[in-house]
N, C-alpha and C positions, 0 to 999 in steps of 0.2 A: 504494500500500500504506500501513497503519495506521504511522506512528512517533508513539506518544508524546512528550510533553515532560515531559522525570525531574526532579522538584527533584532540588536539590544530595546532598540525601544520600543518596537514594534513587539515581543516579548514581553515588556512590563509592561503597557498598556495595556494587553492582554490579559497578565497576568491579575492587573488589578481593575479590570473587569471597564476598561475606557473605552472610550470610542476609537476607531481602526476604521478607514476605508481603504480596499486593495486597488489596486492602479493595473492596468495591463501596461504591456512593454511595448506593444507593435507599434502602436499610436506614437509612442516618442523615440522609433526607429527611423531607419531612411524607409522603409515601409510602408508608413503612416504620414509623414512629413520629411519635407526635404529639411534641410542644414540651412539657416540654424533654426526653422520655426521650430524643429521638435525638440530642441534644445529649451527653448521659450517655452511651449507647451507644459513639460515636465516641470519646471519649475513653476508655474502659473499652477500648474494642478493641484502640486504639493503643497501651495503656500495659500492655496484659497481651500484645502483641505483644515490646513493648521486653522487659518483664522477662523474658523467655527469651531474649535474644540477638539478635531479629532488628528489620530495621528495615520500620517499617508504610508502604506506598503506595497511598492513597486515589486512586483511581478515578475520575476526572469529564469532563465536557465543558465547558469554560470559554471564552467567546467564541469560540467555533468550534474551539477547539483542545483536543484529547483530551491528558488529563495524569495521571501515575502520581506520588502525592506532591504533598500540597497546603499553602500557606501560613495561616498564621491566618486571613487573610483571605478568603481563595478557601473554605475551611473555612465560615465561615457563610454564605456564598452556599450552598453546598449545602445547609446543612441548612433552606433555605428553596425547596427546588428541587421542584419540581411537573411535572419535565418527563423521562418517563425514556425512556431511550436501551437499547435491547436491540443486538445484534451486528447486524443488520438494519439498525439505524437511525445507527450510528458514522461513514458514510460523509457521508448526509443532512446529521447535524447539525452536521460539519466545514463540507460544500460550502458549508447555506444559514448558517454563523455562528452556533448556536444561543449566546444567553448562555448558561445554565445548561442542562447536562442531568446528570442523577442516572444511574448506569449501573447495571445488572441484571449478574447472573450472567455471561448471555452474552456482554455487551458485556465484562467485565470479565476473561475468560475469555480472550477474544481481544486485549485491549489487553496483559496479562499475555505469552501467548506472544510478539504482538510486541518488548516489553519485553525480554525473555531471563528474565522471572521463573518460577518453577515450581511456587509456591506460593500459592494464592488461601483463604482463610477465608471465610465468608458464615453468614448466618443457618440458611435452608432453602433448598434448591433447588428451581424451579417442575418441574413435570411432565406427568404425560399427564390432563388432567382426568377428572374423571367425566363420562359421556355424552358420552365422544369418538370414541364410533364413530358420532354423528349429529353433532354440531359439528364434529370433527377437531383436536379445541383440545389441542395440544401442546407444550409451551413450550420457548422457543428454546434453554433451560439446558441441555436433554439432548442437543441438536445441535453445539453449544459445546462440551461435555464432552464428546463422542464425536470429537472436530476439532480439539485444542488440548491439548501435551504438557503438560498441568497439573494438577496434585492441587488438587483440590476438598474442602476440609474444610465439611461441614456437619452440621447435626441431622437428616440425611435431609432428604425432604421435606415441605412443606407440609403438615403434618396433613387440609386439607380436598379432596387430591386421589385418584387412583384410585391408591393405592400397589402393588397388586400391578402393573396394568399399566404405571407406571412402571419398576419391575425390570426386567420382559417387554422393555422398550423397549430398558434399558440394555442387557442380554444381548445382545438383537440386534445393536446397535451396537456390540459389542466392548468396551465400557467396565466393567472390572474394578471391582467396587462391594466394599469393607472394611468389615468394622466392628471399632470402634477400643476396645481392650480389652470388647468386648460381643458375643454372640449373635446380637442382635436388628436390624434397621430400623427405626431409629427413626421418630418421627413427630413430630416438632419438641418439642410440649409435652410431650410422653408418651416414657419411653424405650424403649418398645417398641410396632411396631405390632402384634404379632402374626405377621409374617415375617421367618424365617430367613435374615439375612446371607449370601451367599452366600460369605464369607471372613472369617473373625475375624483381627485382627492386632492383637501385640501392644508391639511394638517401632518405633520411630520408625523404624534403617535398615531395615527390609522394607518398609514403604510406599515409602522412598526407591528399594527395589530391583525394587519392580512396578511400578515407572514406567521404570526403567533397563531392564528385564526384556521392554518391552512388545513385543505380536507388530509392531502397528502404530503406524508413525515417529509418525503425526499426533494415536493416544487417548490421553486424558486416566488420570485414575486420581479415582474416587471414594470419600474416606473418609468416614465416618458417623459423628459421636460425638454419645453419646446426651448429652441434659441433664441438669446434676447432680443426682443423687436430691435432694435438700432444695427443689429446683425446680419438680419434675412437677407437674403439673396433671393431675391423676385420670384415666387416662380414660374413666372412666364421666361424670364432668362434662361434658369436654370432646367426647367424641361430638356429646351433646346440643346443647349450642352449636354445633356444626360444622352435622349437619343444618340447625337453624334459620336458620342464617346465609344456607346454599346455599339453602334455599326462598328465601327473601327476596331474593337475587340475580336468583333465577328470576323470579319475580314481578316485578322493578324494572325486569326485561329488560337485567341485566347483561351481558356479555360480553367476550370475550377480554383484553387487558390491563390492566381495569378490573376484573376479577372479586379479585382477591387484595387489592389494597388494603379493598375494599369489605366483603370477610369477614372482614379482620383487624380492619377497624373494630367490624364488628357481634361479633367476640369479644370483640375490647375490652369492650364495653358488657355484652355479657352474663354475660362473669367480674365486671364490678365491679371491672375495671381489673387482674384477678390476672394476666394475658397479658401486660401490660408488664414486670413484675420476672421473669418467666419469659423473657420474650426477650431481658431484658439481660444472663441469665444464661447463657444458650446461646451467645450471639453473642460474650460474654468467652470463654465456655471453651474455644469455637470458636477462636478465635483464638490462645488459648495455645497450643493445639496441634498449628495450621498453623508457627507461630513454631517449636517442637519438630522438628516435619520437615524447619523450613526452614533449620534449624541443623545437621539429622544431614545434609542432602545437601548442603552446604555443604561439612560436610568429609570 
């Protein structure tokens, strides 16, 4: 079985029963963000974690060893890590010694529950793509989170996936989906996809208490908070970017965990770079308010 190795403080906070939110690593790789926003990101995350109370646990694989809470050091190794690790592959990249692996949702999802932590922030969550009824390409986040007693705070998902049959998905798996003072499902840049939340909440202890609440020991709880309006990216813009993006996959003959690096890149380019100050604003405010829950179920 999964034990992490907790820095020191990430440990006593634990130990004396504080608030902890865990961080994934991809987002603050070349992966997730080029150099130096993921550089910025990471430290944005961690310190808009601290200032609500709780304390940040970065996520990685470091010489074969899985670890929640990272050193200065261990820290720029990731944000040079090229190598990611889904829940899938945690096992692998202990056995064969991986130096650097970057962890996703689901690795991070599950290093979390091992941990005793309860509280995970992330950017977006991956999902059921589009033309997944002839690829089958459904990403490992929503299996994690349907498997792993841990609140997921994010901006919805991915803007470039199949968002209704993402929901459909979640339903199915019993995973309780919020949105966090909003109506709407978000879609990462945009605060609304167009679908209806199936639960608005507005208070930090009721997220706290639909995970205490839950029918099943093992599901998760997914919250959604939209990006701050002074953030959005239009989404009549950003539609348009999306399609072009996914042709351009299609054509390059992308595929399965290669596809979301590759569109986020070609948004990049095709905003003119407006998708970066958009993602580092989502992923702070994410964070503040993984850090908010992880202080109300603290006490």
């Amino acid at each position: 079985m999964i034990e992490p190795i907790l820095s020191d403080d990430v440990a006593q906070a634990l130990a004396e029963h504080r608030a902890v939110v865990a961080l994934e690593s991809t987002i603050f790789s070349n992966l997730g963000l080029p150099a130096p926003a993921n550089a910025d990101a990471l430290e944005l995350c961690k310190q808009a974690v601290r200032d609500h109370g709780a304390v940040p646990a970065v996520a990685a694989i470091l010489d074969g060893r899985a670890q929640l809470g990272l050193s200065p050091d261990e820290e720029k190794r990731v944000l040079q890590g090229t190598r990611k690790v889904a829940e899938r592959d945690l096992a692998v990249a202990q056995a064969q010694g991986w130096d650097v692996g970057v962890t996703t949702v689901s690795a991070t999802v599950a290093l979390a529950h091992a941990a005793g932590i309860s509280v995970f922030a992330t950017g977006g969550i991956g999902g059921v793509h589009r033309g997944s009824e002839l690829s089958g390409d459904v990403s490992a986040d929503l299996d994690a989170i349907a498997n792993h007693p841990v609140i997921t705070v994010c901006a919805g998902a991915k803007a470039f996936l199949d968002l209704p049959r993402t929901l459909e998905y979640l339903e199915t798996a019993g995973v309780p989906v919020l949105g966090w003072q909003h109506d709407w499902f978000p879609a990462f840049y945009t605060r609304s996809s167009g679908l209806p939340v199936p639960h608005r909440v507005d208070d930090e202890r009721v997220v706290c208490d639909v995970l205490r609440f839950r029918a099943r020991p093992a599901t998760g709880v997914l919250l959604t908070v939209p990006i701050p309006v002074d953030d959005e990216i239009p989404a009549a813009r950003i539609d348009a970017v999306l399609t072009a993006a996914l042709e351009a996959s299609a054509r390059a003959g992308v595929v399965g965990p290669a596809v979301t690096p590759y569109v986020l890149a070609r948004i990049e380019k095709e905003t003119d770079g407006q998708s970066i100050p958009a993602n580092l604003a989502l992923a702070r405010n994410n964070a503040a308010v993984a850090a908010r829950i992880a202080v109300a179920l603290a006490e």
